[in-house]
N, C-alpha and C positions, 0 to 999 in steps of 0.2 A: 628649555621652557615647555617644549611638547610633553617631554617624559613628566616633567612636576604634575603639568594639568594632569594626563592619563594618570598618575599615582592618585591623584584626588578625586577622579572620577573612580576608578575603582574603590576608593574607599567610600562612596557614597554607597554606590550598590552595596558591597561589603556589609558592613553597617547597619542598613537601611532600616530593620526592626528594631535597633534603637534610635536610630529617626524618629521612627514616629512615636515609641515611647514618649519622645520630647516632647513631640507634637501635640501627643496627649497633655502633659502636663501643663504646656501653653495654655491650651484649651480653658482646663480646670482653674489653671491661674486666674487668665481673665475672665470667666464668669464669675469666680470667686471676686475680683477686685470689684466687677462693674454690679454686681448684687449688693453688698457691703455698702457701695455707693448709693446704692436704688437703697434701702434702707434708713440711710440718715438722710437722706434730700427727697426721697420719693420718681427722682428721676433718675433714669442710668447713664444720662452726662449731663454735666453742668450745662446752664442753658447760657446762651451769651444773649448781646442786647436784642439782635435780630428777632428772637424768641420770646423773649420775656416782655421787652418794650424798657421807652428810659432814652438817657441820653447819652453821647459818647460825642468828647471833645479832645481831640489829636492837637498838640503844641510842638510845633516841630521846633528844633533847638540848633543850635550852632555844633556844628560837629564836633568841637572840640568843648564844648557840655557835657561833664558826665557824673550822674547823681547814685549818688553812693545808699544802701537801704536805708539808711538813718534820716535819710533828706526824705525820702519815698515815705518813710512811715510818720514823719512832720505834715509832711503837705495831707498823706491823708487823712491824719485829725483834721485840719484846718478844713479842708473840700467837705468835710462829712458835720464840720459846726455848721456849714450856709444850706445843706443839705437839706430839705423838705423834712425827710423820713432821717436824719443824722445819720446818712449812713452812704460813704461814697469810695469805690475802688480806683485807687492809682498805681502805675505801672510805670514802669521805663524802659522802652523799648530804644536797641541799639542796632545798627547793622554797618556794611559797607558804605551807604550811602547819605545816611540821615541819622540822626540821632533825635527823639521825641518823647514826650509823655503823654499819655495816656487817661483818662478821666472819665470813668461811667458811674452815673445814678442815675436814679428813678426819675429825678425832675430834673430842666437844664438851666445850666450855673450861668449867669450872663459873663460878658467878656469880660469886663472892670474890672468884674469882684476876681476874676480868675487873674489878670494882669496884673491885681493888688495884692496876689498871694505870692504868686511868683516870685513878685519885686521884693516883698519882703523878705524872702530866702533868697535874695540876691544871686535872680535864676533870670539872666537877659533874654527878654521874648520881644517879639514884633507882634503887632495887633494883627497884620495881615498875613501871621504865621499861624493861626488859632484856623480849628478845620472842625466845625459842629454838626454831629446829625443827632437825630431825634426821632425815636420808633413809637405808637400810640402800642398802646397794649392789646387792643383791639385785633391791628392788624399783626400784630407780632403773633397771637393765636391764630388768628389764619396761614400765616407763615407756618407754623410749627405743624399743624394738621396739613398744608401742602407738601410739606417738607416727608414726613412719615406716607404720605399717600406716593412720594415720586421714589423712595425708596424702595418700596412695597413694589410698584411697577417695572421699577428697573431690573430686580430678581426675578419676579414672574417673567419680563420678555425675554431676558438673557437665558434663563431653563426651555422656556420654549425653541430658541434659535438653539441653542445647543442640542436637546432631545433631536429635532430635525435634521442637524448635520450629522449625529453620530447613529441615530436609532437603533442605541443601547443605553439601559436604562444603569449599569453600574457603573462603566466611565461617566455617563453625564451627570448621576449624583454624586459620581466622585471630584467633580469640577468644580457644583454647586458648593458642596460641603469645603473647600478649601478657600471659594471666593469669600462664602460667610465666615470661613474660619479668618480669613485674615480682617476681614470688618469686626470682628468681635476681641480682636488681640489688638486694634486699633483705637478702640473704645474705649476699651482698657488703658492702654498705656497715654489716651487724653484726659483719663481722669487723675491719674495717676502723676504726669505732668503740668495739671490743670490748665491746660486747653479746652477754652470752653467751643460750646457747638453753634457755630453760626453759619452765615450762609453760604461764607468761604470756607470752612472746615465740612461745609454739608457735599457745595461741591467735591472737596475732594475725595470725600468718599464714594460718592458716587462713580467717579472717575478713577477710582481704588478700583472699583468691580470691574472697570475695561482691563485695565494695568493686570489683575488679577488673572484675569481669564486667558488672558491671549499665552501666557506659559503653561497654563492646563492644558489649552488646546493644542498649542504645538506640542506635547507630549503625548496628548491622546494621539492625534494625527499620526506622531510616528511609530509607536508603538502598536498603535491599532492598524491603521491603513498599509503602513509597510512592512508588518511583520514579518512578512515571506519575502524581502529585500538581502534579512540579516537574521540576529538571534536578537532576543529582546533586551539583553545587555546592550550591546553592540546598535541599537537603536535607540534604549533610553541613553546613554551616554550623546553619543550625537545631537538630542536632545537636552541635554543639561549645561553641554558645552553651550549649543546656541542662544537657550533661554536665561544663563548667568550673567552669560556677556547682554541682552539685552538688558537684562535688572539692573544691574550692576550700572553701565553705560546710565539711564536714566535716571541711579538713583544721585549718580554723580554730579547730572545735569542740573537736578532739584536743587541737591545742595548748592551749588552755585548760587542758582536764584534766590535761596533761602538767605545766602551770608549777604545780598544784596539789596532783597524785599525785607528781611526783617522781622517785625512784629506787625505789616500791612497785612491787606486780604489775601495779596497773590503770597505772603511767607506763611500763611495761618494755611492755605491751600498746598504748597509744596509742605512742610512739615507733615502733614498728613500724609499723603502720597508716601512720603519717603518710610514712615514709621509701617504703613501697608505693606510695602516693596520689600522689605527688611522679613517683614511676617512671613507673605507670599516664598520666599526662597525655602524654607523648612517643609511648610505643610504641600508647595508641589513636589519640591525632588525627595524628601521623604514619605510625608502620607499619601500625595498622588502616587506614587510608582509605586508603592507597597500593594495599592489598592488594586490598580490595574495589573500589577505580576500575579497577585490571584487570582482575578477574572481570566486572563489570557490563560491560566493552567488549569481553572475550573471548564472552558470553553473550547481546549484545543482534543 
């Protein structure tokens, strides 16, 4: 088992300038996916209700209810005939624990007319199964400008604590550059899934950037701080072993929670994370150590 790891750590270093080749092309991918987006919609990810405003009515089902697209695309003609604006999105979300549907529009459907549709698709609900919220528009634009302002501030503090710990300025833009880099491969591949952006997909990205950072930084730390330990093989290696096994470990945890939360906030929040985690492995043990093997040979 030692020798397989050590062969695969060696071939990461090995490698490494087609690493980030990839890495590169990640890049260009998702700007290219999330521009393309920002084009036909004017935004670079879909907006979910949180943002936009509207209603969102959750029907939790019997677990052994399971609607096939054909049912999904009935109901949503019928939701989008009582529809204010004719126009209403339905979903079926499935997991380990619950099986539900889904129901967002602009205006909110009362129970009746929704228990009337159901019943007609001879879809067994409980009235006391129906779960409605309801965002004004209003404040859903306040949302979306606190939302971009707490993003904006989480980057800015996070550069600041990192410039301070390392006071050097190409490992900590190299740290930077790989946190954004995995938030922008994230973006991407939510619009691409259509994941829209809400308040639990916002958390998780935010909570992307800690997850993100803590494998740069045990990389810089060993490679920087203990250079004169070992050779810089020999310490990012030590370093890649440690921070796989925690990606890895965490990303496994996620999923868990995902096959169990589902299409709720806490699975709309692990999906994310895990789609980040996945990112984050390329652009640190490639483009981070590409980055830093140059500084340390420009610097020694």
């Amino acid at each position: 088992m030692n020798n397989t790891i050590n062969i695969l750590l060696n071939k990461i270093i090995k490698y490494n300038k087609y690493g980030q080749i990839f890495c590169i092309l990640m890049i260009f991918a998702s700007v290219f996916v999330i521009l393309s987006f920002w084009q036909k919609t004017g935004n670079f990810l879909e907006l979910g209700m949180d943002f936009t405003g509207g209603s969102q009515t959750e029907i939790f089902l019997d677990k052994n209810t399971i609607l096939d697209s054909g049912t999904i695309l009935d109901l949503k003609e019928q939701f989008s005939s009582i529809s204010e604006n004719n126009e209403a999105d339905v979903r079926f979300s499935s997991s380990l624990s619950k099986n539900s549907i889904l129901i967002y529009s602009v205006d909110k459907i009362e129970k009746d007319k929704i228990i009337s549709i159901l019943t007609q698709n001879n879809i067994p609900i409980d009235e006391n199964n129906i779960r409605q919220d309801y965002v004004s528009s209003l404040l859903s634009k306040n949302f979306l400008s606190q939302a971009q302002f707490a993003l904006i501030i989480a980057l800015i503090a996070m550069a600041i604590v990192i410039f301070i710990s390392f006071r050097a300025l190409a490992p900590s833009l190299a740290i930077m550059l790989a946190a954004i880099c995995d938030i922008v491969f994230t973006i991407a591949a939510m619009n691409i899934i259509g994941l829209k952006l809400t308040l639990a997909s916002l958390t998780g990205l935010l909570m992307l950037i800690g997850y993100s950072v803590d494998t740069d930084v045990l990389l810089t730390t060993r490679v920087l701080k203990r250079r004169f330990e070992g050779t810089i093989d020999k310490q990012t290696k030590s370093a890649i072993k440690t921070g796989l096994t925690m990606t890895l470990t965490t990303i496994v945890s996620l999923f868990v929670l995902y096959l169990f939360a589902g299409g709720t906030k806490i699975g709309e929040t692990a999906i994310v994370i895990i789609i980040g985690l996945i990112a984050d492995m390329p652009f640190t043990w490639f483009q981070n150590v590409g980055i830093l093997s140059r500084y340390i040979k420009k610097t020694q």
